[in-house]
C-alpha positions as CSV (number, residue, x, y, z in Angstrom):
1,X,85.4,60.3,45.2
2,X,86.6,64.1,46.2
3,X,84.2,66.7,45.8
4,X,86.0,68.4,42.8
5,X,86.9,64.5,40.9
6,X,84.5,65.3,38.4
7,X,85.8,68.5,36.9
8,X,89.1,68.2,34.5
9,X,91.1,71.3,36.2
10,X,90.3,70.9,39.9
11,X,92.4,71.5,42.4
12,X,94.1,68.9,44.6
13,X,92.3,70.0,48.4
14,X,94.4,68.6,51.6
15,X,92.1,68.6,54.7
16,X,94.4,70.3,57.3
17,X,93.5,68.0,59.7
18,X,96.0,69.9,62.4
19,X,94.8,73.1,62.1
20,X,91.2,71.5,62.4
21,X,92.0,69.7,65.6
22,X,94.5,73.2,67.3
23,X,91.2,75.4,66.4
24,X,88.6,72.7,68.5
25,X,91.1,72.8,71.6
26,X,91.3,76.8,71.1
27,X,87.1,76.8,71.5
28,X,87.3,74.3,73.9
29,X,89.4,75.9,75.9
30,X,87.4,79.5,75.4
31,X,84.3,77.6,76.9
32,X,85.8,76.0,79.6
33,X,87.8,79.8,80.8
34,X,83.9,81.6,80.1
35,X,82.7,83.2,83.0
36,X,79.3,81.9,84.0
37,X,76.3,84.0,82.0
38,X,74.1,86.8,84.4
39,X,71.1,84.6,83.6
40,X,72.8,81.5,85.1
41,X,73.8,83.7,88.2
42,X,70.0,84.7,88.7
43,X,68.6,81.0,88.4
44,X,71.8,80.4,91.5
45,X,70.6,83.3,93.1
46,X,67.3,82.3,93.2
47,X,67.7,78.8,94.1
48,X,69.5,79.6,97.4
49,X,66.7,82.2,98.0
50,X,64.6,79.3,97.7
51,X,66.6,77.2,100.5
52,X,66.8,79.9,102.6
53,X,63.2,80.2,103.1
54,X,61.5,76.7,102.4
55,X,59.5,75.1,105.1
56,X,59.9,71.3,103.9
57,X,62.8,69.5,101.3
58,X,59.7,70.2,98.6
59,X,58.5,73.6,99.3
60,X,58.5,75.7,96.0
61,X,55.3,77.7,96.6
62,X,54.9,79.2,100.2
63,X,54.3,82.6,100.4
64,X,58.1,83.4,102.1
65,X,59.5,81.4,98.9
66,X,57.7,83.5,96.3
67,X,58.7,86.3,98.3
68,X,62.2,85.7,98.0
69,X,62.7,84.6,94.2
70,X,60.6,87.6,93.7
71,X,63.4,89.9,95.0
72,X,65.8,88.1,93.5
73,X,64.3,88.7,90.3
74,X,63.6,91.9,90.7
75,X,67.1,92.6,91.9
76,X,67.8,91.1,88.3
77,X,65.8,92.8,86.6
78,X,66.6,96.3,88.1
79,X,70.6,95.5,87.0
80,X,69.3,94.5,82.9
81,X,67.3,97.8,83.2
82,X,70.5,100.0,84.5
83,X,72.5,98.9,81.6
84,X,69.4,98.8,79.0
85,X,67.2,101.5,79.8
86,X,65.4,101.7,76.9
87,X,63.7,98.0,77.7
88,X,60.5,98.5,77.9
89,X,59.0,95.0,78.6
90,X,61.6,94.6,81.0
91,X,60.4,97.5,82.8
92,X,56.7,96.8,82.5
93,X,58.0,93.1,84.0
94,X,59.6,94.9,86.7
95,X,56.6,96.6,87.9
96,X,54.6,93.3,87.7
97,X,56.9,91.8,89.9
98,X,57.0,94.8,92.4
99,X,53.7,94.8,93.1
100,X,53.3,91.3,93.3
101,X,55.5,90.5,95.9
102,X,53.9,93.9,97.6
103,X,50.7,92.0,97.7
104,X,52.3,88.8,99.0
105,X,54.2,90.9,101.5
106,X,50.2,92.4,102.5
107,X,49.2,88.8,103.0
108,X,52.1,87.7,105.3
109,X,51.4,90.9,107.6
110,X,47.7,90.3,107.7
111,X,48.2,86.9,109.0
112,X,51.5,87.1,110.8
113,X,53.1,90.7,111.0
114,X,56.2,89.5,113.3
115,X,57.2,87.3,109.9
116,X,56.1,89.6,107.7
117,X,58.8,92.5,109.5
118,X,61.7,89.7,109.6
119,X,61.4,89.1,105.8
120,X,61.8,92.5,104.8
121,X,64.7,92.9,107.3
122,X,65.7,89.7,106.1
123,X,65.9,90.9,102.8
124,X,66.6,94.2,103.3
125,X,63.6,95.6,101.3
126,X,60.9,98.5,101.9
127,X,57.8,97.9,102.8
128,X,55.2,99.5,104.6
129,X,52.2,98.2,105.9
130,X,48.6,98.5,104.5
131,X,46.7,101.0,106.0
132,X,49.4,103.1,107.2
133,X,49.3,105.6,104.5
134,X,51.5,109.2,104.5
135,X,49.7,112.1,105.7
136,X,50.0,115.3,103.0
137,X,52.8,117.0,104.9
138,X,54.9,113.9,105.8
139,X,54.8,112.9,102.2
140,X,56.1,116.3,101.1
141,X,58.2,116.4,103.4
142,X,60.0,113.1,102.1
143,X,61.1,115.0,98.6
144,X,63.0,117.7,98.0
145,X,61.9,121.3,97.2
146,X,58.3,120.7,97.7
147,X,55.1,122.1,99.1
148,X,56.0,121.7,102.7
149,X,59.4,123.1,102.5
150,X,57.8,126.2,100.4
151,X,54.9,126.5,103.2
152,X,57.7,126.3,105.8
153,X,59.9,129.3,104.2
154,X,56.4,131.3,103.7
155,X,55.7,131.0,107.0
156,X,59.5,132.0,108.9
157,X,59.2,134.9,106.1
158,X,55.9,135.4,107.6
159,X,56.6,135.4,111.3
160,X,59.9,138.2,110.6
161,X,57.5,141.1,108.5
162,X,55.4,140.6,111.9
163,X,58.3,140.6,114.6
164,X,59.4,143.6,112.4
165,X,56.3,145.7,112.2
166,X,55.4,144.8,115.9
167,X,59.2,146.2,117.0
168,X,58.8,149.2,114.5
């Protein structure tokens, strides 16, 4: 019994069976041509960080491990927040996982600062060691019109009023 039997003045309804079958090969064929999501890339990503640095077949939680799928996050993260800047958790998640691979990072070089230098150069990340903080001027010195660089103009405008008056 059709849906519409039981009214007087229905319509006769053909399924178009054809056009039903042509539209589930178009999808099908949308899915298979889909390029792999960003999220799918990162889990990749972070799996062949993972076999890059494992120690045994099950290692998933060494410190040079979490170091690793940590970057690769991060370098995930830091893509998602270029294109939505506005993200706020994303950015507050971001910062989590900066310094916690900076404190991992700490450990390694406490206990073994040979591995802890080829990991970063094995990354290709920055890190500096703890303890070896910036003095003042070095850390001015790293930005742009700053302290130093005003101290350093004060001082050759300094140095030419006194060869002046001295040649005067």
């Amino acid at each position: 019994m059709a849906l519409y039997e039981i009214f007087e003045d229905s319509p006769d309804i053909e399924i178009p069976y054809d056009l039903i079958q042509e539209l589930e090969l178009k999808e099908a064929k949308a899915a298979s041509s889909k390029l792999p999501s960003a999220a799918s890339i990162n889990k990749s990503n972070i799996l062949n960080a993972v076999q890059k640095f494992k120690h045994h077949s099950n290692d998933v939680g060494s410190v040079e491990v979490q170091i690793a799928s940590a970057n690769e996050r991060i370098k995930y993260l830091t893509k998602h927040l270029l294109a939505n800047k506005k993200d706020k958790a994303a950015m507050r998640g971001l910062d989590a996982l900066v310094n916690h691979r900076r404190k991992l990072l700490n450990y390694v070089y406490k206990h073994d600062q040979a591995k802890a230098e080829s990991i970063v150069a094995e990354l290709g990340i920055r890190f500096r060691a703890p303890g070896q903080l910036w003095d003042k001027e070095t850390k001015y010195r790293a930005f742009k019109n700053t302290k130093s660089k005003w101290l350093k103009i004060r001082a050759e405008k300094k140095a030419s009023r006194v060869s002046s008056s001295a040649s005067a």
